[in-house]
Short mmCIF file of the C-alpha atoms (twelve columns), coordinates in Angstrom:
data_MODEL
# 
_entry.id   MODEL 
# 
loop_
_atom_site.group_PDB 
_atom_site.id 
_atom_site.type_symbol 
_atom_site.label_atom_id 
_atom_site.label_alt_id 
_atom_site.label_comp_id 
_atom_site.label_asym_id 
_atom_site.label_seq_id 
_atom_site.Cartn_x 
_atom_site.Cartn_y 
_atom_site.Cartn_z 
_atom_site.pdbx_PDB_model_num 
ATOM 1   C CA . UNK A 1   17.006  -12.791 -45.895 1 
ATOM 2   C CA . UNK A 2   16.806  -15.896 -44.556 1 
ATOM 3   C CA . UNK A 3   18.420  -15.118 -40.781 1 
ATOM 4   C CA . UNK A 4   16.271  -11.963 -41.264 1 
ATOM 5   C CA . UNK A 5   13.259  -13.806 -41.041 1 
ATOM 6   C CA . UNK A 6   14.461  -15.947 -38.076 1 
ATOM 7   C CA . UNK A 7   15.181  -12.940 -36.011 1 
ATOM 8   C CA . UNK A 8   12.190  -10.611 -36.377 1 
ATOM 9   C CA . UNK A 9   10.218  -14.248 -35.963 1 
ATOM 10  C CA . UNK A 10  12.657  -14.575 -32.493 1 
ATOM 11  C CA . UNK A 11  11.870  -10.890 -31.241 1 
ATOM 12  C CA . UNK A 12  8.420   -11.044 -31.521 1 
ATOM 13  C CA . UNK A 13  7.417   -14.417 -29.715 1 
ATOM 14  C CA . UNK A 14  10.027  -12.874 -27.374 1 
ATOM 15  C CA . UNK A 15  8.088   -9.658  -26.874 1 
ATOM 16  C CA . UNK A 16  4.758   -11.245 -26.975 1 
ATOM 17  C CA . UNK A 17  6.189   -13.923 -24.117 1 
ATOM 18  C CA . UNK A 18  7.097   -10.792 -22.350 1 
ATOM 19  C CA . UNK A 19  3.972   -8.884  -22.228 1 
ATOM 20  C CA . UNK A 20  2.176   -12.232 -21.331 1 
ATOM 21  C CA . UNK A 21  4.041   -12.684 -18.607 1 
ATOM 22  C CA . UNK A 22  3.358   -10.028 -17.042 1 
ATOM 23  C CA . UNK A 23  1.671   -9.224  -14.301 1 
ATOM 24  C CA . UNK A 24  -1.671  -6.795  -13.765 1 
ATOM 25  C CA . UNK A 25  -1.245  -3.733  -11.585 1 
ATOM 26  C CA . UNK A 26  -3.530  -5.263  -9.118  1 
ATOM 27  C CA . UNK A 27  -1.103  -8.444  -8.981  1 
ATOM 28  C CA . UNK A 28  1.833   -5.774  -8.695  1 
ATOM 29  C CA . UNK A 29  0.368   -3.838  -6.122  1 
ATOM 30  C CA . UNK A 30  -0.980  -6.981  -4.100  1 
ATOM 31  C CA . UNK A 31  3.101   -8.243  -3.985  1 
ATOM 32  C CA . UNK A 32  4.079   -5.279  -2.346  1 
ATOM 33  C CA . UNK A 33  1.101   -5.329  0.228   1 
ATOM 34  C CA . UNK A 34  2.302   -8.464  1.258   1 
ATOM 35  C CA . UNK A 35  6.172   -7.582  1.090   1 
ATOM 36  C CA . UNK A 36  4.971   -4.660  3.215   1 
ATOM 37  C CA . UNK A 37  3.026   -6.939  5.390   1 
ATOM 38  C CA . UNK A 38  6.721   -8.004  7.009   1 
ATOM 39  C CA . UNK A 39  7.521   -4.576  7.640   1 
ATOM 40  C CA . UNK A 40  4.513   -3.223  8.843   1 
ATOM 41  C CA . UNK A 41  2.329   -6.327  11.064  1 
ATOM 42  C CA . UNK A 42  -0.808  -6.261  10.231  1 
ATOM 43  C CA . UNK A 43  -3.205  -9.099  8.438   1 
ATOM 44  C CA . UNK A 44  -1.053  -10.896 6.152   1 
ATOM 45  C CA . UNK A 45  -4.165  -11.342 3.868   1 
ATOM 46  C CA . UNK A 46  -4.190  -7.822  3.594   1 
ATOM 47  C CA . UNK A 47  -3.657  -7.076  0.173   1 
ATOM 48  C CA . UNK A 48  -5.640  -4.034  -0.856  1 
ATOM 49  C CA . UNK A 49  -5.208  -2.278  -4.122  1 
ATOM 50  C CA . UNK A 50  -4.030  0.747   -5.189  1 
ATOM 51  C CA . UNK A 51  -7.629  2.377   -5.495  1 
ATOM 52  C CA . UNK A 52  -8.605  0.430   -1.884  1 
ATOM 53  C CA . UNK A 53  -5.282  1.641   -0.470  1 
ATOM 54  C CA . UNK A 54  -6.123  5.428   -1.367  1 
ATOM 55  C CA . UNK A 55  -9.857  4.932   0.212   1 
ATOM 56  C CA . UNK A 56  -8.408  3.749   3.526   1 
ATOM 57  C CA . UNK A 57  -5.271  6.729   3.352   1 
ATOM 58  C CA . UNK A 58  -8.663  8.956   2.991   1 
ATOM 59  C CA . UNK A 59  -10.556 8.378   5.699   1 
ATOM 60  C CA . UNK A 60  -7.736  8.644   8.229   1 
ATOM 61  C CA . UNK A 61  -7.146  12.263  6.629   1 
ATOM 62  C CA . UNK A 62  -10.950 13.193  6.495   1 
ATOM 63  C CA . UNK A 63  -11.317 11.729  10.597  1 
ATOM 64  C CA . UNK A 64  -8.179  13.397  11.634  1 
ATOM 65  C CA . UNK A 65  -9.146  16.799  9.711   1 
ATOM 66  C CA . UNK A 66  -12.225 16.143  11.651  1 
ATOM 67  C CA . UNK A 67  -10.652 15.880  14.654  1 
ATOM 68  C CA . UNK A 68  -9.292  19.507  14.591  1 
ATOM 69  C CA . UNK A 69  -12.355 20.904  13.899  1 
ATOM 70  C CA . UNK A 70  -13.938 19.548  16.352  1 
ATOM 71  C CA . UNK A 71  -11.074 20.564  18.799  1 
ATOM 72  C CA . UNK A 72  -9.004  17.385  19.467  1 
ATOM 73  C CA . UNK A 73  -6.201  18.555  17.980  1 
ATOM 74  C CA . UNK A 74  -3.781  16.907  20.055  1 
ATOM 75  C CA . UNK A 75  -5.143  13.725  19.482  1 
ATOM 76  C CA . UNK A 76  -5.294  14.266  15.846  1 
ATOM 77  C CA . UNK A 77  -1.534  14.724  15.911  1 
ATOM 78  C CA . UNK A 78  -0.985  11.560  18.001  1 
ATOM 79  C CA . UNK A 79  -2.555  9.955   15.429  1 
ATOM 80  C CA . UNK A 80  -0.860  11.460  12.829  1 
ATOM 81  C CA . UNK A 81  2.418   10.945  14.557  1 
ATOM 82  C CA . UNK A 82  1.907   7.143   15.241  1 
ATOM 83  C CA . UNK A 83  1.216   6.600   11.748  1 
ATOM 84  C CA . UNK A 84  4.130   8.746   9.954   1 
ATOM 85  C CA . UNK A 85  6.241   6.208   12.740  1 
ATOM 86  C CA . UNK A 86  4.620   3.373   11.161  1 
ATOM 87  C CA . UNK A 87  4.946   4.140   7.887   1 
ATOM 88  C CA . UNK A 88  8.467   5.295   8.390   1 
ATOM 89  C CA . UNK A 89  9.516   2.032   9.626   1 
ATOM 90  C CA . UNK A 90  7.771   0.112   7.283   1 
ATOM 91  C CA . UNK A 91  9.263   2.358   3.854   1 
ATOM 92  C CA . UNK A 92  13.244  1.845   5.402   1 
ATOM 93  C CA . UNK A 93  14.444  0.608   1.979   1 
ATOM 94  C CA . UNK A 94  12.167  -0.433  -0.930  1 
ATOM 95  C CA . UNK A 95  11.205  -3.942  -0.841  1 
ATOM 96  C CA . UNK A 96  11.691  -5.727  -4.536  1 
ATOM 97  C CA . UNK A 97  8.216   -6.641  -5.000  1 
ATOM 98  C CA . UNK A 98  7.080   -3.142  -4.743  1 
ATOM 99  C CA . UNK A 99  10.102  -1.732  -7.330  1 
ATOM 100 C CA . UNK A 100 7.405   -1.884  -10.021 1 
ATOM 101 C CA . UNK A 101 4.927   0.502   -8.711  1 
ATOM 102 C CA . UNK A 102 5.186   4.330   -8.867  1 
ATOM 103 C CA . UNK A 103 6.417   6.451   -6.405  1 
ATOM 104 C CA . UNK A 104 2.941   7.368   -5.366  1 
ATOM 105 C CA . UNK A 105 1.413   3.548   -5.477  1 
ATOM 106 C CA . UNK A 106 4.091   2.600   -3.317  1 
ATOM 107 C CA . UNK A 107 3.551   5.423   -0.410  1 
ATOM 108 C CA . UNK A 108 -0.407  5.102   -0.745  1 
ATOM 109 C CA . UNK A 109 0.424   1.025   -0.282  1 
ATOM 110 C CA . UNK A 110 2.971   1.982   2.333   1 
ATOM 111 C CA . UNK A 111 0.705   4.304   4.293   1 
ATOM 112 C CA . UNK A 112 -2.715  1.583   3.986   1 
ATOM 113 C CA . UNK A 113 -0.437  -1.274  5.341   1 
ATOM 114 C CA . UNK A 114 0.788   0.803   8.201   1 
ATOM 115 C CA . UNK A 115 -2.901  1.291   9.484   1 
ATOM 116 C CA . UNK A 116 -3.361  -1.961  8.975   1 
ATOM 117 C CA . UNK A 117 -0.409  -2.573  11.210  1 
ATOM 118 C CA . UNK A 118 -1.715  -0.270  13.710  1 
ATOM 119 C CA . UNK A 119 -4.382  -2.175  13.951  1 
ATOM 120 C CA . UNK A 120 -7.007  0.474   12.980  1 
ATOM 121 C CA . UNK A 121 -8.854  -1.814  10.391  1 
ATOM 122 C CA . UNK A 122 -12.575 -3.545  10.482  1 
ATOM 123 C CA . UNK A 123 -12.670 -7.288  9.324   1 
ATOM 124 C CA . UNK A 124 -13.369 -5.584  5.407   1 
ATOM 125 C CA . UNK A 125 -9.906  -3.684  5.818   1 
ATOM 126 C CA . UNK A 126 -11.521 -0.504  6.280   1 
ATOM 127 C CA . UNK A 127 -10.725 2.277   8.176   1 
ATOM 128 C CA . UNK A 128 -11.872 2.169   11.375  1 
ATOM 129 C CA . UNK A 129 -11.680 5.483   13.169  1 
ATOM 130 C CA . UNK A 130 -12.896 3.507   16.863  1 
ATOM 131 C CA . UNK A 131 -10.350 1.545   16.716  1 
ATOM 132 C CA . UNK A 132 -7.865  4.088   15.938  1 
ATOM 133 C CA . UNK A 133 -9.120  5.922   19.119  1 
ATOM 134 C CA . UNK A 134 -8.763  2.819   21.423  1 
ATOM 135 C CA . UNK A 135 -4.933  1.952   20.177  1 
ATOM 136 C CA . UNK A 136 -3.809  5.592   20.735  1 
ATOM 137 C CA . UNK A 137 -5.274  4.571   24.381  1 
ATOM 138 C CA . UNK A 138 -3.288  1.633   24.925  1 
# 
């Protein structure tokens, strides 16, 4: 009864040490910005969240949706195509930090860090659609 005891007392402070270690999904998810940071340029204090990371994702699909109908189709798709480069050489094997994060976190973080790379960010880490514009130029 004794050893009993000991070891359901030994599995539970292990599992509570466990789940107090850790870490939030916002902790998770700011790892693999900066892990992606490597891969993709950008701001190294770049760290947006999941939720942040989907906003930015967004707005480049609502301006380059835009784009078409206003009739700059060609653009759009340089756009488009620049980024899916980007991200493509960013994703080229998981890094560990991100392994925790779902499939989706981890392309929406992929994706946001890739603009951000591009260089098509304000100083908040929004999308910036003007200066998306002037690096297709360059």
């Amino acid at each position: 009864m004794r050893r009993i005891t000991i070891l359901l007392a030994t599995a539970c402070l292990l599992a509570v040490g466990a789940v107090g270690c850790s870490k939030s999904d916002g902790e998770k998810a700011a790892d693999c910005a900066a892990a992606l940071t490597e891969r993709t340029g950008g701001d190294s204090a770049d760290k947006p969240t999941v939720s942040e990371a989907e906003q930015r994702v967004d707005a480049l699909d609502k301006t380059l949706a835009d784009m078409v109908r206003m009739g700059y189709e060609g653009v759009a798709k340089d756009a488009s195509d620049t980024v899916e480069k980007k991200t493509q050489a960013g994703g080229a094997g998981r890094p560990e930090a991100c392994e925790a994060l779902s499939e989706d976190d981890y392309t929406v973080l992929l994706m946001a860090k890739a603009i951000d790379g591009l260089g098509w960010t304000d100083k908040d880490g929004q999308f910036d659609k003007l200066k998306m514009v002037e690096g297709l130029g360059d």
